[in-house]
DRENPA-3360 file (N, C-alpha, C; in nm, 2 decimals, always signed):
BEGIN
1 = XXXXXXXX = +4.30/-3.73/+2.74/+4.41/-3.63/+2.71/+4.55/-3.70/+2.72 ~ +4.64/-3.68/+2.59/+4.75/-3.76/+2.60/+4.86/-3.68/+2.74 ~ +4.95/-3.79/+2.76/+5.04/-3.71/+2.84/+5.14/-3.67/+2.82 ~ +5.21/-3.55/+2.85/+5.30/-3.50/+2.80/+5.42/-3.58/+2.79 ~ +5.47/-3.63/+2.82/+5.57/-3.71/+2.76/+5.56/-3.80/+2.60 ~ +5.40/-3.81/+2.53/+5.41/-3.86/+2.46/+5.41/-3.84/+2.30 ~ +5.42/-3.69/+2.35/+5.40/-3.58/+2.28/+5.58/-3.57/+2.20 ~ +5.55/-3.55/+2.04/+5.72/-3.56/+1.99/+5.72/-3.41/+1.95;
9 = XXXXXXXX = +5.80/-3.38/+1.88/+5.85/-3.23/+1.82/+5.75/-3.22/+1.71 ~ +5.74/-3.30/+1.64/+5.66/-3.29/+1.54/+5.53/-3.22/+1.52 ~ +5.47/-3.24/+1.68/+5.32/-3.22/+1.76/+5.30/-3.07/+1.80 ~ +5.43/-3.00/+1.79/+5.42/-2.86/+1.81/+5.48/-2.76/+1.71 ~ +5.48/-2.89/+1.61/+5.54/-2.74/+1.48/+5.36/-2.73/+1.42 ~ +5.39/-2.55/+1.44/+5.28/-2.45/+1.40/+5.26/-2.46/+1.21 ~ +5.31/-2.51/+1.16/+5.31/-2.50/+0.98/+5.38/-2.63/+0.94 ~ +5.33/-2.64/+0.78/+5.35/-2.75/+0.73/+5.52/-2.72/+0.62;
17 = XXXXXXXX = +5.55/-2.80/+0.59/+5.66/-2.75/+0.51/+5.67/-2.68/+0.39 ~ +5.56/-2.70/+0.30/+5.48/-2.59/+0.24/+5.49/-2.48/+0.23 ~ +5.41/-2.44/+0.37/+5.36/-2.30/+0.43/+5.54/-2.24/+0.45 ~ +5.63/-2.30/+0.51/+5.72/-2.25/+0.55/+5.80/-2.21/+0.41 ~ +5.82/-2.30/+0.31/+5.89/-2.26/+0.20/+5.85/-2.13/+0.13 ~ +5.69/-2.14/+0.13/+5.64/-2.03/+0.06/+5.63/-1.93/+0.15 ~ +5.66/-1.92/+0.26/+5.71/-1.75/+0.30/+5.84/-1.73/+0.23 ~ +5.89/-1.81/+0.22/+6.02/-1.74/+0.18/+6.03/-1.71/+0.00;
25 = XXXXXXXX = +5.93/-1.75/-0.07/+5.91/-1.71/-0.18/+5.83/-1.61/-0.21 ~ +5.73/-1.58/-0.10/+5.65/-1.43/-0.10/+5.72/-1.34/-0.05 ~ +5.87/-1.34/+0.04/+5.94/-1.24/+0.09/+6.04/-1.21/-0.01 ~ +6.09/-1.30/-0.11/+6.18/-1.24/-0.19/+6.11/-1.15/-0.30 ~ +6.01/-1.23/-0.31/+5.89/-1.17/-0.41/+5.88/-0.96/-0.37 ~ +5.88/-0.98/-0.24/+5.86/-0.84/-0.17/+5.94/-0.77/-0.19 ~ +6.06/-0.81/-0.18/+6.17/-0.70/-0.17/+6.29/-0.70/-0.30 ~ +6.23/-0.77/-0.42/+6.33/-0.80/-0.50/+6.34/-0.65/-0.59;
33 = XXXXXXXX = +6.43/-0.60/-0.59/+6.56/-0.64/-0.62/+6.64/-0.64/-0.52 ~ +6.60/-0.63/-0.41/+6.69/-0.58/-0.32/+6.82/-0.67/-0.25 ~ +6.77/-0.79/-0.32/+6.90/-0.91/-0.27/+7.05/-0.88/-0.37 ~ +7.02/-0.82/-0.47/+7.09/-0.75/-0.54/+7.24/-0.68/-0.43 ~ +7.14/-0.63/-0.40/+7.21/-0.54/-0.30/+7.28/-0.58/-0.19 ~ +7.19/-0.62/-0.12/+7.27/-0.71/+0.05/+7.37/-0.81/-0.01 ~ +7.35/-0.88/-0.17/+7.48/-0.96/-0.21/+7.56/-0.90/-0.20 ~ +7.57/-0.77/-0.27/+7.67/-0.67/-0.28/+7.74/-0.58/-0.19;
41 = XXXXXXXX = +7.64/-0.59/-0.09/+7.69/-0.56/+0.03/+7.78/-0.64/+0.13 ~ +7.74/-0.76/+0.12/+7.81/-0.90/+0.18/+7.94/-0.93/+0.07 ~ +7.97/-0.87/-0.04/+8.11/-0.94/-0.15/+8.16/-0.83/-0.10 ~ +8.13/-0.67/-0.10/+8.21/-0.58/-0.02/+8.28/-0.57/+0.14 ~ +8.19/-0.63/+0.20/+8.25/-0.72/+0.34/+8.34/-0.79/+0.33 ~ +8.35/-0.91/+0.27/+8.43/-1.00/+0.25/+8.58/-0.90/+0.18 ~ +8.58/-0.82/+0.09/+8.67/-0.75/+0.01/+8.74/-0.69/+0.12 ~ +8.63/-0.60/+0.24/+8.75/-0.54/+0.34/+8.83/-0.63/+0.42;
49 = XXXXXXXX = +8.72/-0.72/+0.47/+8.79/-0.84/+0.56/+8.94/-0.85/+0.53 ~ +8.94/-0.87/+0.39/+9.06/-0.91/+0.29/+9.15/-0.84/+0.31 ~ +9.11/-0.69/+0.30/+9.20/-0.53/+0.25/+9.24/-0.46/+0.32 ~ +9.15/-0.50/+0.43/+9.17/-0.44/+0.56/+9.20/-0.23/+0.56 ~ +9.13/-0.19/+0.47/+9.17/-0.04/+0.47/+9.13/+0.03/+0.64 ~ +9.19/+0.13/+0.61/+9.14/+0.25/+0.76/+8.98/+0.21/+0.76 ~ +8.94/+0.16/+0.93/+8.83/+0.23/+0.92/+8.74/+0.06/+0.88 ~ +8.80/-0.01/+0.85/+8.72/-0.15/+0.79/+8.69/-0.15/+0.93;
57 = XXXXXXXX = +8.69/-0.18/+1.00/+8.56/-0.25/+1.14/+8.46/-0.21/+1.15 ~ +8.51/-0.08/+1.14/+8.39/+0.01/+1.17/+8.24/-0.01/+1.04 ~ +8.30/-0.02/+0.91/+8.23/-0.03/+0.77/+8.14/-0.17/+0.81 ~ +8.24/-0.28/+0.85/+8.16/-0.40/+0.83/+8.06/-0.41/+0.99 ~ +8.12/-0.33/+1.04/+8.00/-0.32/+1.20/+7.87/-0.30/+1.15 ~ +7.89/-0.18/+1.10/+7.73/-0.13/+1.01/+7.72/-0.19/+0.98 ~ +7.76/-0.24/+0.83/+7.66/-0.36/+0.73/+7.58/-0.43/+0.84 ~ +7.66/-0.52/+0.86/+7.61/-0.62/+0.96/+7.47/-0.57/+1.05;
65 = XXXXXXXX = +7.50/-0.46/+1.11/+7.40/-0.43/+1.22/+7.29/-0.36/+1.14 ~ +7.30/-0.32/+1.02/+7.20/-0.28/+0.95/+7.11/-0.44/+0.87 ~ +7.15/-0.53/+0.86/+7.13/-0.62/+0.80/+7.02/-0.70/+0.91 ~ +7.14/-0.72/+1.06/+7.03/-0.81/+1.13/+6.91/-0.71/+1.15 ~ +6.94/-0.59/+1.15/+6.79/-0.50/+1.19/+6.68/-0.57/+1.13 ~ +6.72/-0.55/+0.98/+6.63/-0.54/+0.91/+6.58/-0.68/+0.87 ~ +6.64/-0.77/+0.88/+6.62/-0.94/+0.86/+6.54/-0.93/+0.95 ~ +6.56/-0.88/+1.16/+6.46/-0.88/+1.24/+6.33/-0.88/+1.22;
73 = XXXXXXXX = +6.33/-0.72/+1.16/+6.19/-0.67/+1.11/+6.13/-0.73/+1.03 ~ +6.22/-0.71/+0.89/+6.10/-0.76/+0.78/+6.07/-0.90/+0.79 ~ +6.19/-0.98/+0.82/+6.11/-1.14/+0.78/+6.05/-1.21/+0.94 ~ +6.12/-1.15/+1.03/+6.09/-1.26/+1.13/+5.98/-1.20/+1.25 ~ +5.98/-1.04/+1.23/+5.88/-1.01/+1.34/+5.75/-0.98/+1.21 ~ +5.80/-0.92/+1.06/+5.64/-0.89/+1.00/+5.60/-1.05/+0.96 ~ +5.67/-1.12/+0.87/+5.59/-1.26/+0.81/+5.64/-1.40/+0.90 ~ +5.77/-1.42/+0.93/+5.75/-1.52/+1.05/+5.67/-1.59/+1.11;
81 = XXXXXXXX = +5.66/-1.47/+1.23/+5.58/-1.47/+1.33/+5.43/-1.48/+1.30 ~ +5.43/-1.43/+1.20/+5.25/-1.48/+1.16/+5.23/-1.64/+1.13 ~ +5.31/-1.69/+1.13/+5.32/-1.85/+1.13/+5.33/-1.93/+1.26 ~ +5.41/-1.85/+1.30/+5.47/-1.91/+1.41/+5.47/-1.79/+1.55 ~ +5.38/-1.80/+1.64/+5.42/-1.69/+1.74/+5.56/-1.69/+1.80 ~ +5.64/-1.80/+1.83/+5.72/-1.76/+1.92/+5.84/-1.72/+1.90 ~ +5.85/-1.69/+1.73/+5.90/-1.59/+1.67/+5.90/-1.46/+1.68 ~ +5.81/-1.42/+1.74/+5.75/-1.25/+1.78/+5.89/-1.22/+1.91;
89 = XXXXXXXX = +5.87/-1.35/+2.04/+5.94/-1.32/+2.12/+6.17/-1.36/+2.04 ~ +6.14/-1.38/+1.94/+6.29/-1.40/+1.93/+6.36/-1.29/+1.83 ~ +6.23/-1.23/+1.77/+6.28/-1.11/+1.65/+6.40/-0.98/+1.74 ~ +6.33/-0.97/+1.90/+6.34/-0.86/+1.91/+6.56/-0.90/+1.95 ~ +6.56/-1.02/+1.91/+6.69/-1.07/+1.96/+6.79/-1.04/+1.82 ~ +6.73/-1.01/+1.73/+6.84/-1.02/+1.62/+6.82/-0.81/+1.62 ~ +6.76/-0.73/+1.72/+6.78/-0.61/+1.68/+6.89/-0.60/+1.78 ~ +6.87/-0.65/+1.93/+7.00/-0.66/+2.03/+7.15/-0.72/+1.92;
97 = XXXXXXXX = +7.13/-0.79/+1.88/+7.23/-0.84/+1.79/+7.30/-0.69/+1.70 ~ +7.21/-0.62/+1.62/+7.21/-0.54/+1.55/+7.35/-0.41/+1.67 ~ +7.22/-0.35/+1.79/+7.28/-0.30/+1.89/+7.39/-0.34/+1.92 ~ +7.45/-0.45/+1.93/+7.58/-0.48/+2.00/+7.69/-0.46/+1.90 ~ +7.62/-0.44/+1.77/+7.74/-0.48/+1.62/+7.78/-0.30/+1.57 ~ +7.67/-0.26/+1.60/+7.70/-0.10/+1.65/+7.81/-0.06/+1.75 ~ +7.78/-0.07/+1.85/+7.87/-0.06/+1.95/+7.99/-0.08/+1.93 ~ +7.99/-0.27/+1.92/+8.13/-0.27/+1.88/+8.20/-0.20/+1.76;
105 = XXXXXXXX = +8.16/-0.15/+1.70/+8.21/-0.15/+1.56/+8.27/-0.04/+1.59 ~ +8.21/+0.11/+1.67/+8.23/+0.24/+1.71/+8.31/+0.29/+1.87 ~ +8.29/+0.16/+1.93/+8.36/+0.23/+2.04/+8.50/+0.22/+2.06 ~ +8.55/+0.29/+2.15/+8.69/+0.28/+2.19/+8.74/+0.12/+2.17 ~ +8.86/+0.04/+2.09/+8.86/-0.02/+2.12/+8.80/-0.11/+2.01 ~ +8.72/-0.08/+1.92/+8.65/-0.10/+1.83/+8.69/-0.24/+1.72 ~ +8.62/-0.27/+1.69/+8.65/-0.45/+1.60/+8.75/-0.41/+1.49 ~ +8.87/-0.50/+1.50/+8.90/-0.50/+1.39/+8.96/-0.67/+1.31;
113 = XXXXXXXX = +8.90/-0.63/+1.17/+8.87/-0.81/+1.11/+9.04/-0.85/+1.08 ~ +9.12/-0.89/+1.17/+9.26/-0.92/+1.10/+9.34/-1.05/+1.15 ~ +9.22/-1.15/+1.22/+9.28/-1.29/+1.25/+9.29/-1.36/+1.13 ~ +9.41/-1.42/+1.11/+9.45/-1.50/+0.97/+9.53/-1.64/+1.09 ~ +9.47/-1.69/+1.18/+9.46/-1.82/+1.25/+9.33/-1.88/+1.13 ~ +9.36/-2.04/+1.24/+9.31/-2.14/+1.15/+9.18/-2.12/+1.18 ~ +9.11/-2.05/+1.28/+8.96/-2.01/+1.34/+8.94/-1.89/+1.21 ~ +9.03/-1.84/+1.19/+9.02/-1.70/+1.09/+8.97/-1.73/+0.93;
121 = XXXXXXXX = +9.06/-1.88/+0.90/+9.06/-1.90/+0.79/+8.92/-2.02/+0.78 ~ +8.91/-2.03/+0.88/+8.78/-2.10/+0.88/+8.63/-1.99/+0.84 ~ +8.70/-1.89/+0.92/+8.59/-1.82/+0.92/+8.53/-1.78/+0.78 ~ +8.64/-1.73/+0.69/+8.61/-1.69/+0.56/+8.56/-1.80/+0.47 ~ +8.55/-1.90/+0.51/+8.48/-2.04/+0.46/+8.36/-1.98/+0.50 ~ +8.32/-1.99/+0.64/+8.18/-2.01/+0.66/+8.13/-1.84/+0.63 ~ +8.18/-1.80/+0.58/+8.15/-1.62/+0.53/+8.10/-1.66/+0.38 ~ +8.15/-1.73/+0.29/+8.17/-1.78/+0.18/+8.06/-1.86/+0.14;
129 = XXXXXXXX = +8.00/-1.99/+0.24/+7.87/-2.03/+0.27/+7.76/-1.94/+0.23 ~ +7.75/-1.81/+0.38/+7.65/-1.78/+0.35/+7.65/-1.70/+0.28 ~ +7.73/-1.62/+0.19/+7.68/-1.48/+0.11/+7.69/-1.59/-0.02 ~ +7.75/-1.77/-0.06/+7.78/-1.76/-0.22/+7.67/-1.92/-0.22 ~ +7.72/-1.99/-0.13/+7.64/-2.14/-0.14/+7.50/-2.11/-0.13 ~ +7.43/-2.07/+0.00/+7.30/-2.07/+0.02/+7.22/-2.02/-0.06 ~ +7.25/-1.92/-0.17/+7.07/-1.90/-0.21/+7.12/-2.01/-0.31 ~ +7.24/-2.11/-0.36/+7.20/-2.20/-0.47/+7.20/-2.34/-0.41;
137 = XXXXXXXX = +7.12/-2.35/-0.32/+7.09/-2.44/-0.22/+6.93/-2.52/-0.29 ~ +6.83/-2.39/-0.34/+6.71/-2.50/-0.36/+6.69/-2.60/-0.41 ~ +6.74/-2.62/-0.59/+6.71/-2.73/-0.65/+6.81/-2.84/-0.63 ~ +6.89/-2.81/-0.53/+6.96/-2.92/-0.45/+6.84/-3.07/-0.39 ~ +6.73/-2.95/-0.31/+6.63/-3.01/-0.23/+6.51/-3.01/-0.30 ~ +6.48/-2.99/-0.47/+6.38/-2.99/-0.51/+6.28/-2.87/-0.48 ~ +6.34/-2.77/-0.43/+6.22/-2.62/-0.41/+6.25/-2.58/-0.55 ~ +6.17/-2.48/-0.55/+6.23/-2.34/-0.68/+6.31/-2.21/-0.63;
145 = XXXXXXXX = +6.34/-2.18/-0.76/+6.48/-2.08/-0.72/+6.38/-1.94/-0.64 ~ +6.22/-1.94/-0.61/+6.19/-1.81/-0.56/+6.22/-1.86/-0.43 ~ +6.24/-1.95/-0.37/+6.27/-1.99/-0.20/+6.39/-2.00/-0.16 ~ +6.48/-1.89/-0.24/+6.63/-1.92/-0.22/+6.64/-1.83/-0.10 ~ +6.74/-1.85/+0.00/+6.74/-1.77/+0.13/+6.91/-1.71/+0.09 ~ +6.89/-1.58/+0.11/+6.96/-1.49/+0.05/+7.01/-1.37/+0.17 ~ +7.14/-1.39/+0.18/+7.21/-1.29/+0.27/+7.16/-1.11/+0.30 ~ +7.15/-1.11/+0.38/+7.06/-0.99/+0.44/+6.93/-1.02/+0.42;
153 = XXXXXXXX = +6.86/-1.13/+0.36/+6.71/-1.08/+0.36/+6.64/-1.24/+0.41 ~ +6.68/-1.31/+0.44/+6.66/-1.45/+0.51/+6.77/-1.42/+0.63 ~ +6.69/-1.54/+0.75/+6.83/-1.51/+0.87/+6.89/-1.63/+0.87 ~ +6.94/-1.75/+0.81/+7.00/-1.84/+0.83/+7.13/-1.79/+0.79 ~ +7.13/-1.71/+0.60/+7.29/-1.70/+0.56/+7.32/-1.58/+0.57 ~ +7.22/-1.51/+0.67/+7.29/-1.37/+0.73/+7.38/-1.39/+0.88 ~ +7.29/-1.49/+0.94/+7.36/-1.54/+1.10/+7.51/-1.63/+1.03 ~ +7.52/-1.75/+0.94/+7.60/-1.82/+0.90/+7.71/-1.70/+0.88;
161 = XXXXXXXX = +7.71/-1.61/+0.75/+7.79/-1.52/+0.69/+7.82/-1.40/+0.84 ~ +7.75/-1.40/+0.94/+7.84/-1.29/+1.03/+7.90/-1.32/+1.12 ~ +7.92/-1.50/+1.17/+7.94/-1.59/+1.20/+8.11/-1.59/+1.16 ~ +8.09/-1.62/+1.01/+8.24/-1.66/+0.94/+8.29/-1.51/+0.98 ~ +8.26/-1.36/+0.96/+8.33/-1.26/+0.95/+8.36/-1.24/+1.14 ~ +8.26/-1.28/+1.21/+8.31/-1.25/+1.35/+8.47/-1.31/+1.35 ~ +8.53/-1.45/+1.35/+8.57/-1.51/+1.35/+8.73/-1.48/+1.31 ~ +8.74/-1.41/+1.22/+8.83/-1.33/+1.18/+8.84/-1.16/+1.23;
169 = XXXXXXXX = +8.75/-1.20/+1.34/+8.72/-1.02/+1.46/+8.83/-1.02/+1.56 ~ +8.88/-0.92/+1.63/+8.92/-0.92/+1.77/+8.92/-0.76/+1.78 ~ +8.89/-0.75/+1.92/+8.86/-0.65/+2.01/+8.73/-0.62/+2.04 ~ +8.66/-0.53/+2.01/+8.55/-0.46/+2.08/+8.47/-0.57/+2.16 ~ +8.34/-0.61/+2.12/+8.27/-0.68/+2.19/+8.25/-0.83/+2.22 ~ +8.35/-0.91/+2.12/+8.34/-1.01/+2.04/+8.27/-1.15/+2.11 ~ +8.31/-1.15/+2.22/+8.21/-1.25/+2.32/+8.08/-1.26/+2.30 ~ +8.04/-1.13/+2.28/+7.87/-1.12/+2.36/+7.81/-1.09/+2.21;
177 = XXXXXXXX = +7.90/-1.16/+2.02/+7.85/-1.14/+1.93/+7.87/-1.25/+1.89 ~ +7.91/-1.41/+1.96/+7.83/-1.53/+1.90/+7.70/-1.58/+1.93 ~ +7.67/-1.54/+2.03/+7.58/-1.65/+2.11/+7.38/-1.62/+2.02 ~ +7.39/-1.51/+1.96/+7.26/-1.51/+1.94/+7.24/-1.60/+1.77 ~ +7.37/-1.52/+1.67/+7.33/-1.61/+1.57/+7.35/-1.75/+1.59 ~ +7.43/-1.80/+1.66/+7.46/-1.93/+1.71/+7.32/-2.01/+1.73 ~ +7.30/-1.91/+1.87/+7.14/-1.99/+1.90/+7.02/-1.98/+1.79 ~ +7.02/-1.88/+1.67/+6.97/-1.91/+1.63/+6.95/-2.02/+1.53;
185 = XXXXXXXX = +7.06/-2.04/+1.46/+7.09/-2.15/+1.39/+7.08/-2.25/+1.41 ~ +7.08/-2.28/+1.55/+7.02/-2.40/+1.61/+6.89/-2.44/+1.65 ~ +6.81/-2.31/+1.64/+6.69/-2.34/+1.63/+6.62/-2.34/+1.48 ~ +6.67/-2.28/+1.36/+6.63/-2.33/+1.30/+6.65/-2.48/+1.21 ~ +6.80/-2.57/+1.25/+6.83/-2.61/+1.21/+6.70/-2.74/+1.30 ~ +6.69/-2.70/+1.40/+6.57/-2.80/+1.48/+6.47/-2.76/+1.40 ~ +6.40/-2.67/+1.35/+6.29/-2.64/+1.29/+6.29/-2.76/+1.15 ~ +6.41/-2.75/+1.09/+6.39/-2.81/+0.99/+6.39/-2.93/+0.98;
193 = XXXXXXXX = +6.50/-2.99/+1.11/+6.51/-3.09/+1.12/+6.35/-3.19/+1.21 ~ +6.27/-3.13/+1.25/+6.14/-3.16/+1.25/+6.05/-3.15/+1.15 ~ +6.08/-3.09/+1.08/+5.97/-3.05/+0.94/+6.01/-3.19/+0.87 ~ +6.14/-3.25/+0.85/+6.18/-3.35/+0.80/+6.26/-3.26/+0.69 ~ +6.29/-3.20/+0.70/+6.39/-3.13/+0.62/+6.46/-3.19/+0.62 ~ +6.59/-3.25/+0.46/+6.71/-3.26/+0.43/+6.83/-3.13/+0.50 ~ +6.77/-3.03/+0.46/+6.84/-2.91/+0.47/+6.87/-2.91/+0.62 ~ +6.81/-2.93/+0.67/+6.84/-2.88/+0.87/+7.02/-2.88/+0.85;
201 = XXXXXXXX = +7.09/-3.01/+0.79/+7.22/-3.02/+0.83/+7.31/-2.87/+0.82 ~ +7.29/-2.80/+0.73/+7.31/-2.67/+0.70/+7.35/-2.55/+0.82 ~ +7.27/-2.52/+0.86/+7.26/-2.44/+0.96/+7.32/-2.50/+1.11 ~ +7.28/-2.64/+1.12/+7.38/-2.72/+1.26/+7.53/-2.76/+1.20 ~ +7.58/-2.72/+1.09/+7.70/-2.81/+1.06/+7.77/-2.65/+1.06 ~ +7.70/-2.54/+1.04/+7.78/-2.41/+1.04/+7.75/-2.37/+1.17 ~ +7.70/-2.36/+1.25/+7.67/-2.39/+1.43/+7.79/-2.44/+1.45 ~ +7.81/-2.58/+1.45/+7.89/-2.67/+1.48/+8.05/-2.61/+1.47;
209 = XXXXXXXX = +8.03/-2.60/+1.32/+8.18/-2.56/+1.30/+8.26/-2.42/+1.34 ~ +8.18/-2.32/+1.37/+8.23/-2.18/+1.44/+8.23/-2.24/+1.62 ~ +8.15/-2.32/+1.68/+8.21/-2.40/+1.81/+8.34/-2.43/+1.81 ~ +8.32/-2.54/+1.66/+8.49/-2.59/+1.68/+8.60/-2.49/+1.66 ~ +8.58/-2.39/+1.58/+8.69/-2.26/+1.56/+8.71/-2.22/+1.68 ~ +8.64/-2.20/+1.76/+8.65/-2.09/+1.88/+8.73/-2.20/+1.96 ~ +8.66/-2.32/+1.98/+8.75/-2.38/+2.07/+8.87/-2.45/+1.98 ~ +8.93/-2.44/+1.88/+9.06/-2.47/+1.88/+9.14/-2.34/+1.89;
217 = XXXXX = +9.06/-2.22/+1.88/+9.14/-2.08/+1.91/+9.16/-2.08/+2.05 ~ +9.08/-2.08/+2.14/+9.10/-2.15/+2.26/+9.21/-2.23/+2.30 ~ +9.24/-2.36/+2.28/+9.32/-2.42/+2.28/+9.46/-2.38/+2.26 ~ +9.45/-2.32/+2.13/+9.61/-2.30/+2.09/+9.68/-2.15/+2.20 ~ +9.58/-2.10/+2.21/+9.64/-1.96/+2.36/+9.73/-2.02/+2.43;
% end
């Protein structure tokens, strides 16, 4: 029996790269048209961020927490997790996510999107990422266009895209609404980056870069 130290990352990924791409081509398959929609729901986001009318925090709280719900459910606790168990124990983290985007969005004190700092204008970059670059990301890497990961219905350019709009947030909860899509980004960007994925850089360079926003917003206080 080998010994644990000699054991690499490679030795514990549950699926081949294959298996992984083609979930994501049986899930769009499942719910299409409906990316239709979550696009449309994510360019309307972006429009209030912009417009800022009565009442925008509250609009884009919902989207958002209606979005991680459902990204929880459908892709990562129903088909995920059938790949990979220890996805069952991290689903139930993007509905906490969901719960806190509620909250904040409605309580006293409630989020409103109106930082126009350089963390702000970064943000709308990485908002930009995930609702307009990522699903035309495949034939970049040689997949087909049915493995495109698509805002609200994949979690990389749903976590990326609430990421950029947090960023341009202040009040309600806003601390306790980086750390999960953060972490998850970084686990999938490990995921891929063991599969031997090109793509890993993706999800760690938008990780990366909402760190560096926060801490140069930090900084300049």
């Amino acid at each position: 029996m080998s010994e644990w130290w000699t054991y690499r990352l490679e030795d514990f990924l549950l699926f081949s790269p294959r298996v992984y791409w083609r979930m994501f081509e049986l899930h769009n398959a499942a719910f299409w048209p409906l990316q239709l929609l979550t696009l449309a729901a994510g360019l309307a986001m972006m429009l209030l961020v912009a417009r800022r009318p009565r009442d925008h925090g509250l609009w884009i709280a919902l989207v958002l927490a209606a979005l991680f719900a459902f990204v929880g459910w459908s892709f990562l606790w129903n088909r995920y997790a059938a790949i990979n168990w220890a996805i069952a124990y991290v689903a139930p983290a993007f509905g906490l996510q969901a719960l806190l985007l509620a909250i904040g969005g409605a309580a006293h004190g409630r989020l409103t999107f109106d930082r126009r700092d350089m963390a702000g204008r970064l943000g709308l970059l990485i908002m930009a990422v995930g609702l307009v670059v990522y699903p035309l990301v495949p034939p970049l890497f040689a997949r087909p266009w049915a493995s495109a990961e698509v805002f609200g219905i994949a979690p990389d350019p749903t976590a990326i895209a609430a990421l950029g709009v947090l960023l341009t947030a202040s009040g309600g909860l806003i601390p306790l609404l980086f750390p999960i899509p953060l972490l998850w980004l970084l686990l999938s960007g490990l995921t891929l980056h063991t599969m031997g994925d090109p793509q890993a850089w993706l999800p760690l360079l938008a990780a990366g870069t909402t760190i560096a926003a926060l801490a140069l917003r930090r900084i300049a206080r």
